[in-house]
C-alpha positions in Angstrom: 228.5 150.1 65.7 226.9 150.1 62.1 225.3 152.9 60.6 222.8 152.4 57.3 221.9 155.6 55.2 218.3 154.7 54.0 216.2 157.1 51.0 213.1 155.5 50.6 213.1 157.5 47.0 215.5 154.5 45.8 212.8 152.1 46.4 215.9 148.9 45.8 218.5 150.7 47.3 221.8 148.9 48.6 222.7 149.1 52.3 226.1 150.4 52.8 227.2 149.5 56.2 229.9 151.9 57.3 231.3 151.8 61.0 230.6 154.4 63.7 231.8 154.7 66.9 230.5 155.8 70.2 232.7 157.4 72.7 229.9 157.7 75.1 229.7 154.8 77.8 225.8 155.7 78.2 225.0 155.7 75.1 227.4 152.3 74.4 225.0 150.2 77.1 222.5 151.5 75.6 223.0 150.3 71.9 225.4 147.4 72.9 222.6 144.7 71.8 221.9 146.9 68.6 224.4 146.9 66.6 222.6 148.1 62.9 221.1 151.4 63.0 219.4 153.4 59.9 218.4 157.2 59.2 215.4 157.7 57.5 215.4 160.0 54.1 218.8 161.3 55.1 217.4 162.6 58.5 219.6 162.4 61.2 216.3 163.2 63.5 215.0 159.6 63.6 216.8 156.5 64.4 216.3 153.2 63.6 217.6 150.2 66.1 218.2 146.8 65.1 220.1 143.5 66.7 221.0 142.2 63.2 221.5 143.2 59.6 218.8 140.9 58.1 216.2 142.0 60.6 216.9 145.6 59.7 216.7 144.9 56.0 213.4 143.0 56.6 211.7 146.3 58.2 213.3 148.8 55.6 212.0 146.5 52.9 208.4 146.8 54.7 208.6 150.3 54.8 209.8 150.5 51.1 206.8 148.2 50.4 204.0 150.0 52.2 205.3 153.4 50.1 204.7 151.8 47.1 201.8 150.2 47.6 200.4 153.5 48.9 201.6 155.3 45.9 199.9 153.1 43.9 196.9 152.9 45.2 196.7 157.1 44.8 197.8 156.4 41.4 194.9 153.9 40.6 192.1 156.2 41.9 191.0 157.1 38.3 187.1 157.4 37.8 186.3 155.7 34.9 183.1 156.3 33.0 181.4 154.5 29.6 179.9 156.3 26.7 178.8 155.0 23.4 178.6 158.8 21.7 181.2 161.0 23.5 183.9 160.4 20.1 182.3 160.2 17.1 184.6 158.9 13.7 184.0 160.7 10.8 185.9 159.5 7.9 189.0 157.5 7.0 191.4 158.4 4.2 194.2 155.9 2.7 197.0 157.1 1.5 198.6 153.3 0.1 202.2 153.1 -0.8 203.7 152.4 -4.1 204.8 148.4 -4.2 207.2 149.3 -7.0 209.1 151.6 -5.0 211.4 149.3 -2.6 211.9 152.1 -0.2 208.1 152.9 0.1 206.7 150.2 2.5 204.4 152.1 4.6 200.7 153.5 4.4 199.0 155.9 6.0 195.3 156.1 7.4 193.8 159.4 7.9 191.3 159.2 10.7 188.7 162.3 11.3 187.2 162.0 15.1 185.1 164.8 16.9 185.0 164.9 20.0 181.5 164.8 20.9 182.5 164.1 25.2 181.4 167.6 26.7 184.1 167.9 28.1 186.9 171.1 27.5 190.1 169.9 27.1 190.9 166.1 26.5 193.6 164.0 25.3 192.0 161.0 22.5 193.2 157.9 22.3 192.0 155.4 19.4 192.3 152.0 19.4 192.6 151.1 15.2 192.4 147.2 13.9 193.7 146.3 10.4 191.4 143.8 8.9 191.6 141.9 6.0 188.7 140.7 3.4 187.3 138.5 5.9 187.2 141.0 8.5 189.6 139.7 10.6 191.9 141.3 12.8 195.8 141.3 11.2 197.1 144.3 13.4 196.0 146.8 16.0 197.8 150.0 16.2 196.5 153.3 19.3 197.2 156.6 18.1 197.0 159.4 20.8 196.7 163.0 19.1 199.5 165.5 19.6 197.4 167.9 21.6 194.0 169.1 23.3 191.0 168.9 21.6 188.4 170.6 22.6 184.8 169.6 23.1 183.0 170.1 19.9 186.3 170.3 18.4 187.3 167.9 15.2 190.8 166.5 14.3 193.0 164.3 12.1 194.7 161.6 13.5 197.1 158.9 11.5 198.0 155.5 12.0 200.7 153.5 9.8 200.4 149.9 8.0 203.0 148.3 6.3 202.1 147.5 3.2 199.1 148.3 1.7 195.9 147.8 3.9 192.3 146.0 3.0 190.7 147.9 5.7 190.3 149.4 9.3 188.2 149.1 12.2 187.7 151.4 15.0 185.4 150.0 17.9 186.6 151.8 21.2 188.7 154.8 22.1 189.3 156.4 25.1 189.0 160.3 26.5 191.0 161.6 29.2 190.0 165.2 30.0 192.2 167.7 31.1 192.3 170.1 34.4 194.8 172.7 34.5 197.1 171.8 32.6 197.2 168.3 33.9 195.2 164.9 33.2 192.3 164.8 35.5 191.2 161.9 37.6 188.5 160.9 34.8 188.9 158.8 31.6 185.9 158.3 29.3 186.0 154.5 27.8 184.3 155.0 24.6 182.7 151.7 22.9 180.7 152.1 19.9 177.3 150.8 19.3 178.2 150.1 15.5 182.3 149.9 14.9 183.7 152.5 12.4 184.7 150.4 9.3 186.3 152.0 6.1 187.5 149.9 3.2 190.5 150.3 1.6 188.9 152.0 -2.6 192.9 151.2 -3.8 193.6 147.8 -2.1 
């Protein structure tokens, strides 16, 4: 007889069929058409039965399946909420690099946000577009800040170009707030009435 060792934590696992034998004539009648068994999660406890290999693959595959879809379906129970004024920009400050230095490519941004959400607690994520003089879109980049910032609460956060920018845009962010220590259930999709747009004074 066949014995499969089944963890539904590896979701693709491999089936390793290794054989077992039954010294018991009872229980031999009883499995004789059921030649493929499986232990769920390592316990020993439950049993599973089946008359072939692909048919027992089939229903550990449906198990696998349902887990995941379940777990995902927790995972995508996140209430989202719109707000035009819950992140306010307050400035932007260019710091360009020097195009006679070969090993000084990059600029920096400076981007001052408050966080205006009323919530205590939240991580801020921005979503930054490069433009050029026509006001077109060359490059997006989302900076997240380093840590919590409070409601009220101002900070700095920095996005890179290389070369030396015209300009930046900043039309939507997003808020998550925190809850003990952990990201809540909630995220705050900001979109602003009137985009943020700074022009580059040494472009």
């Amino acid at each position: 007889m066949k014995k499969i060792k089944v963890s539904l934590l590896l979701l693709l696992c491999i089936l390793v069929l290794v054989s077992c034998r039954d010294s018991g004539s009872t229980n031999e009648s009883v499995y004789a058409d059921y030649q493929f068994q499986a232990t769920m999660d390592d316990n020993d406890e439950i049993l599973i039965l089946a008359k072939s290999e692909s048919a027992l693959n089939e229903f550990i595959q449906e198990i696998v399946s349902n887990e995941m879809n379940s777990d995902f379906s927790d995972l995508d129970q996140v209430y989202i909420h719109e707000s035009s004024d819950a992140l306010a920009v307050e400035s932007a400050e260019f710091q360009n690099c020097d195009p006679s230095d070969p090993y000084d490519v990059y600029s920096f941004v400076y981007i001052k946000v408050r966080n205006n959400s009323g919530q205590s607690g939240t991580l801020l994520n921005l979503n930054v577009d490069f433009i050029d003089e026509n006001g077109d879109i060359i490059y997006s980049s989302y900076p997240q800040y380093g840590s919590i910032v409070e409601d009220g609460q101002a900070c700095t956060m920095d996005v890179i170009f290389e070369g030396i920018p015209y300009g930046i845009r900043v039309a939507s962010a997003d808020i998550t707030p925190m809850s003990n220590g952990y990201t809540s259930d909630e995220r705050i999709e900001v979109f602003f009435e009137t985009p943020f747009i700074a022009i580059n004074p040494g472009h």
